[in-house]
C-alpha positions as CSV (number, residue, x, y, z in Angstrom):
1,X,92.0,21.3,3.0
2,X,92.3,22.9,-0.6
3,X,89.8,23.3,-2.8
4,X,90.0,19.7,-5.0
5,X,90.2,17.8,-1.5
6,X,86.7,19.8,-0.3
7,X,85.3,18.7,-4.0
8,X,86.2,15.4,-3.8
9,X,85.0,14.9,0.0
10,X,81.5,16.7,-1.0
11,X,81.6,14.4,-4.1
12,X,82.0,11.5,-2.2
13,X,79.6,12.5,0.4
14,X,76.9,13.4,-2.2
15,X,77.7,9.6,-3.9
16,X,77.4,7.6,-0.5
17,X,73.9,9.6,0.1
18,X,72.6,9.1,-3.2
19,X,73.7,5.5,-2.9
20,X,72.4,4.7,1.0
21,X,68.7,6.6,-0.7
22,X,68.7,4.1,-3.4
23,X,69.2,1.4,-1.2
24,X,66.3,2.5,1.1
25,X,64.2,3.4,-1.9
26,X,64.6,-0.4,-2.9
27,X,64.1,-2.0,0.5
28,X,60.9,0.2,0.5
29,X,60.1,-0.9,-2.3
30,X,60.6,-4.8,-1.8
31,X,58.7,-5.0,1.8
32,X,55.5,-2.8,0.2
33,X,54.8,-4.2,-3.0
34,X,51.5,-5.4,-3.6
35,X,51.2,-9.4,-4.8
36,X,49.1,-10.5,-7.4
37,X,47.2,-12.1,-4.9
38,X,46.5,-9.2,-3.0
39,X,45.5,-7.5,-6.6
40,X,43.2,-10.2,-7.1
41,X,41.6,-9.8,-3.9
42,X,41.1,-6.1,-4.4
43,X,39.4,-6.7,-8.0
44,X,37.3,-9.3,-6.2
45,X,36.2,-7.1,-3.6
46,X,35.2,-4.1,-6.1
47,X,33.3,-6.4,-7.7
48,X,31.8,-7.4,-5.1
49,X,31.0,-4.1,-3.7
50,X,29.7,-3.1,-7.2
51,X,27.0,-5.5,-6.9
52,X,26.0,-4.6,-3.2
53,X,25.5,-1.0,-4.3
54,X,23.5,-2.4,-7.3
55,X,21.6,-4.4,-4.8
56,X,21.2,-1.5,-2.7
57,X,19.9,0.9,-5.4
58,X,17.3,-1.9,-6.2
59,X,16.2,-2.2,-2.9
60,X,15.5,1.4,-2.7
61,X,13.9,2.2,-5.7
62,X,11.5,-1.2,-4.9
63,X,10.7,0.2,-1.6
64,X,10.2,4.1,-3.2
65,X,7.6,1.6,-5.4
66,X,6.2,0.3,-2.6
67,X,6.1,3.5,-0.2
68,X,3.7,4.5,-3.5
69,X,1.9,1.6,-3.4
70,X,1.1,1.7,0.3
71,X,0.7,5.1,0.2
72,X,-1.6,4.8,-2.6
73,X,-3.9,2.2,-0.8
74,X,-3.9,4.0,2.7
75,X,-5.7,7.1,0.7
76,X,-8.4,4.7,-1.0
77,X,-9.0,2.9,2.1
78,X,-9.1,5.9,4.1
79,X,-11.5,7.6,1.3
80,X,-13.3,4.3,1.5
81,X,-13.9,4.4,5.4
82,X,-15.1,8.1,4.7
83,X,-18.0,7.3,2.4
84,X,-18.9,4.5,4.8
85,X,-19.0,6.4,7.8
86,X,-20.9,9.2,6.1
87,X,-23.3,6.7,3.9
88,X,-23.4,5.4,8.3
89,X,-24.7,8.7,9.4
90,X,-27.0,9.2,6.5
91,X,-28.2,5.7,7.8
92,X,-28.9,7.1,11.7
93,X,-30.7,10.5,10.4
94,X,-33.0,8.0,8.6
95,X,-33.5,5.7,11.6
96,X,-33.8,8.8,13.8
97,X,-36.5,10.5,11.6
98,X,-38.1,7.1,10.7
99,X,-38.5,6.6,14.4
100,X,-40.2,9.9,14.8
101,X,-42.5,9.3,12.0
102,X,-43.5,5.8,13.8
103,X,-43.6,7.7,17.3
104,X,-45.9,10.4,15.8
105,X,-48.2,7.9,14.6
106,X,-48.3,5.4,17.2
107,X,-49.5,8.7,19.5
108,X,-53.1,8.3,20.2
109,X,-54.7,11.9,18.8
């Protein structure tokens, strides 16, 4: 084999493998392209998911309002229970001392 034989056989060989990649690049290309179908559904599902994250960032900023809220209330109420159940004892010392006084007096002399 002289040298324009080995150039013409590498030729060819490079021209048959470029041609059999092209031809696989193609059917590739033909079974995985995307329909406009399926492109539609994909828009339709980013929207979608767009508006359950929107939905979900509402949700948790109304329930960081409501955690305040709640949170808010549970301190009055428990501040309110504290003034009752001190203005209670306040109540007993009375009765207690009261009760002596009446005691003391009710003891013949």
């Amino acid at each position: 084999m002289n040298r324009i034989e080995f150039i013409l056989v590498t030729a060819a060989i490079l021209l048959v493998t470029f041609a059999l990649g092209w031809v696989a690049h193609w059917l590739v290309a033909r079974f995985t392209r995307v329909s406009q179908d399926d492109l539609s559904e994909l828009d339709r599902l980013a929207q979608a998911l767009h508006e359950a994250e929107e939905m979900r960032d509402q949700a948790l900023v109304w329930i960081e309002q409501r955690e305040a809220e709640l949170t808010d209330r549970q301190a009055q109420t428990e501040a309110e229970l504290r003034a009752a159940m001190d203005g209670l004892r306040e109540a007993r010392r009375e009765i207690d001392h009261l009760q002596g006084l009446l005691a003391a007096r009710a003891e013949p002399d």
